[in-house]
Steps between C-alpha positions, in 0.01 A plus 500: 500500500223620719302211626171416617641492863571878473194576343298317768692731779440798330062423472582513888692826488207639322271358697619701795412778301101545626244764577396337815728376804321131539438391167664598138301765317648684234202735345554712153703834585586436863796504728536183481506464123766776510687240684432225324687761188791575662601142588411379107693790392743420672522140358446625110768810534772199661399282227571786229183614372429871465207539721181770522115544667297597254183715625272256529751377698621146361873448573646457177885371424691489194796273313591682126568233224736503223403862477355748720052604432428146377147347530492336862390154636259548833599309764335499854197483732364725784603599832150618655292270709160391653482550834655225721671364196727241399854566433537412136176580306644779277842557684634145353449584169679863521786322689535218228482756214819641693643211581521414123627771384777477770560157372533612118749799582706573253268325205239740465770758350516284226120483394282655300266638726541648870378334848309668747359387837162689631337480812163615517388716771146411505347144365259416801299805494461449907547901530309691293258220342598456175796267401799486221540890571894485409447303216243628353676818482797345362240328207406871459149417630461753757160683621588832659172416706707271669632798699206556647464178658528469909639287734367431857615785610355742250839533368493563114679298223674855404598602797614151611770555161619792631541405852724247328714734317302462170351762278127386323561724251761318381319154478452487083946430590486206629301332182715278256381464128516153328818608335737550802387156637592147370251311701430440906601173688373401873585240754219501726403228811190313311282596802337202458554116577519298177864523456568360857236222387662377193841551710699779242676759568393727190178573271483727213209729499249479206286775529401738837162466588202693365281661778163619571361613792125564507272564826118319536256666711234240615125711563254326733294669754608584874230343767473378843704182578225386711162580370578426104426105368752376263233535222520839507859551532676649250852474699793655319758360700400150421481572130893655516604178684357290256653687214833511628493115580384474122810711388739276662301155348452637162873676483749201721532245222529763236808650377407822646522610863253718692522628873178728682760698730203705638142496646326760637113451647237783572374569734698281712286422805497205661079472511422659162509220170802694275337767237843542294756281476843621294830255361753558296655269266879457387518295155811399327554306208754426255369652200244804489234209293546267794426791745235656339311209382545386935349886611149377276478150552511652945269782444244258337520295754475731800191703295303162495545429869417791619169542265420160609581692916239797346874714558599821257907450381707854384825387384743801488806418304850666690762398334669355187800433355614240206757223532809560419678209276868470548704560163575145316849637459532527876330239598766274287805683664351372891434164338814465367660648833284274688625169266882617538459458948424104391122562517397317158123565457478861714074563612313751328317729701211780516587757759182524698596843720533831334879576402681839356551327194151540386605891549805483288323305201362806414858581369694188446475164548517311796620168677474367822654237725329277761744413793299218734393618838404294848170431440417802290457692798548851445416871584550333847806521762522063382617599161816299436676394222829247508858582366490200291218653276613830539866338406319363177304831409856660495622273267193502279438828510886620447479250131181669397606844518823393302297361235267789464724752516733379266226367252577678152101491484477699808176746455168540661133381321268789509396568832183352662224782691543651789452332760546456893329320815587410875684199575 
C-alpha cells in the first residue's frame, strides 16, 4: 500500500524537476514540465494505468472497470507552478490521486465506472497570463485566441505546443463531454491557515471562490509640491491611499476577502503633488451575492471620498468568474472519508484561491479536499505539509472514491457555466 511517506519523497523528486537552477519553477510547456511527465508517467504506467498527453498537454492515466469505455471518475491536481514555489501546491494532489488508485488495485476492475488520474499542465497561468489552460480544454472551454497569447519572451502559446510535441489543431481532442466523466475529486494543501488553527488534518471544500477583479483610476490634478496650499490640492495619491485603507476596513470583518496587489502613480516625481493615481483590487467571496453586493457597497464608498477630495474615479472591471459550489454528492463522500480517519465533526470550507475544478464544472461535478498546511504559507519555497495529514488525506480520500465510484446513483447534475480564474 503506497503511503504518505512515498508520496512525500516523490513531491521532492518532482520538485527537482525546475526551469531555473536556484529555485523550483516549472512554467506551462517547458523542459521542465516535460520532466516533471516523464517521472509521473513513470509512477502511473508501474502502477498499471494506461497512460497519454493529451494536446493541451495534461498527463492523463487510465484504470478500465468491469468493462472497458465506461464513464470515468477524475482524479488529480496540477503539476505547473508559480515561480519560486512550494513543493506541494498542485503536485500533492496529482500524487494522492495516484497513490489511491495504487492502493485500490485490483478493485476498480470490479466497478461500474473507470478511474483516471490527470495532471494538468497549466493551472497558475505564470507563462502565458491566463490560468486553468489544461483544464479548460479538457471542460471543452477552449479560446483558440489563447494561441496567440505571449510569454516574456515573445514566444507564442502555439508555438510553445509545438515546441512541446503538441499539435493546436488538434486541441477540440483533448475535451471530455459530461457523459464520459462520473465526476472530479481533488486533494489540495488549503493554502490557508484555519485548519492548522482549529488543529485538523482535513476540510471539505464547500464552494471555490467567486472572483472579480476591477481597476480604479483616482483623477486629481498634477502641481508643484512646493508652491501649491493644501486647499487647492486635489492629490490623487492621497485619495488612492485612503480608498485602499477603506477596502481593507469595510471588507476584514466581512465574509469576503479583498487584496489591492497594485499601485501605480503619475507622474511619479518626487516634487510634483500626484495627478493620477491607479490600484487594482482582488475580491473573493463565497457566493457571487456576497461578492457582488461587497464590489458596490466599496465603490460607494471610495466615490464619496474622493468627491469629498474634489478627485474623478474610472473603475474598469478585468475580470470575473462565478464560484464554483462543490457537488452535495461529493461533498458527502470527503465527509464521510473524513469521519472514517476518527475525525467526527470534519470543517467545512470555502476555497479562497482559484482551483481547476472551477474549469471542470463546466462538465461534471466536482469535489475537493483540504489537506492543512504550516501556516498556510504557500506559492513560497516554506510550503510544507506533514505526513500525518497527508497520511489522513490518503485514507480519506482512498474511502471517498470507493463510495462514489461504486454508488449505484453514480451520475453528474447538469453542468454549471464555464468558468476559470488564477489561483
Amino acid at each position: 500500500m503506497t503511503t504518505a511517506r512515498e508520496v512525500l519523497a516523490r513531491c521532492d523528486a518532482l520538485a527537482a524537476c525546475s526551469d531555473h537552477p536556484d529555485h523550483l519553477e516549472r512554467a506551462h510547456l517547458t523542459p521542465a514540465l516535460a520532466a516533471a511527465h516523464r517521472l509521473v508517467e513513470g509512477w502511473m504506467t508501474t502502477a498499471g494505468l494506461r497512460t497519454w498527453r493529451d494536446q493541451a498537454g495534461n498527463l492523463c492515466g487510465r484504470v478500465e472497470g468491469r468493462e472497458p469505455g465506461l464513464p470515468a471518475l477524475l482524479l488529480g491536481s496540477h503539476l505547473d507552478t508559480v515561480p519560486d514555489a512550494g513543493r506541494y501546491d498542485g503536485m500533492l494532489g496529482v500524487l494522492m490521486a495516484l497513490a489511491v488508485v495504487e492502493r485500490l488495485g485490483d478493485e476498480v476492475a470490479t466497478w461500474p465506472c473507470a478511474l483516471e488520474v490527470v495532471a494538468f499542465s497549466d493551472e497558475e497561468g505564470a507563462r502565458f497570463g491566463t490560468a486553468l489552460l489544461g483544464s479548460r480544454a479538457l471542460a471543452g472551454t477552449w479560446d483558440p485566441a489563447w494561441w496567440d497569447l505571449r510569454d516574456a519572451s515573445g514566444t507564442t502559446l502555439a508555438q510553445a505546443a509545438r515546441d512541446f510535441g503538441l499539435d493546436p489543431t488538434l486541441i477540440a481532442t483533448a475535451a471530455r463531454t459530461s457523459d464520459e466523466l462520473v465526476g472530479y475529486l481533488e486533494a489540495h494543501i488549503e493554502q490557508g491557515p484555519l485548519l492548522e488553527e482549529a488543529d485538523r488534518s482535513l476540510g471539505v471544500v464547500t464552494s471555490i471562490a467567486g472572483a472579480r477583479r476591477f481597476r480604479v483610476e483616482v483623477v486629481g490634478e498634477a502641481r508643484h509640491a512646493g508652491g501649491t496650499p493644501y486647499p487647492r490640492r486635489r492629490d490623487a495619491l492621497v485619495g488612492a491611499a485612503e480608498a485602499i485603507v477603506l477596502v481593507e476596513r469595510t471588507v476584514r470583518d466581512s465574509g469576503a476577502i479583498a487584496t489591492v496587489g497594485q499601485l501605480a502613480v503619475e507622474p511619479g516625481a518626487v516634487n510634483v503633488i500626484p495627478g493620477r493615481a491607479v490600484f487594482s483590487v482582488d475580491l473573493r467571496a463565497v457566493d457571487d451575492d456576497e461578492r457582488d453586493a461587497m464590489r458596490t457597497t466599496l465603490l460607494t464608498g471610495i466615490e464619496a471620498l474622493c468627491t469629498a477630495r474634489g478627485l474623478g474615479v474610472h473603475v474598469t472591471d478585468l475580470y470575473e468568474a462565478p464560484a464554483t459550489p462543490c457537488a452535495g454528492r461529493l461533498r458527502a463522500a470527503l465527509r464521510a472519508g473524513v469521519v472514517a480517519t476518527g475525525d467526527t465533526d470534519p470543517m467545512d470550507l470555502w476555497s479562497r484561491a482559484g482551483h481547476d475544478g472551477m474549469a471542470v464544472s463546466a462538465v461534471t461535478d466536482v469535489g475537493m479536499l483540504f489537506v492543512r498546511c504550516h501556516d498556510g504559507i504557500s506559492h513560497h519555497p516554506a510550503e510544507a505539509v506533514r505526513e500525518v495529514d497527508v497520511a489522513a488525506g490518503l485514507d480519506a480520500f482512498t474511502t471517498a472514491v470507493r463510495a462514489v465510484a461504486t454508488d449505484a446513483r453514480t451520475g453528474r447534475a447538469a453542468p454549471s457555466a464555464p468558468v476559470g480564474a488564477p489561483a
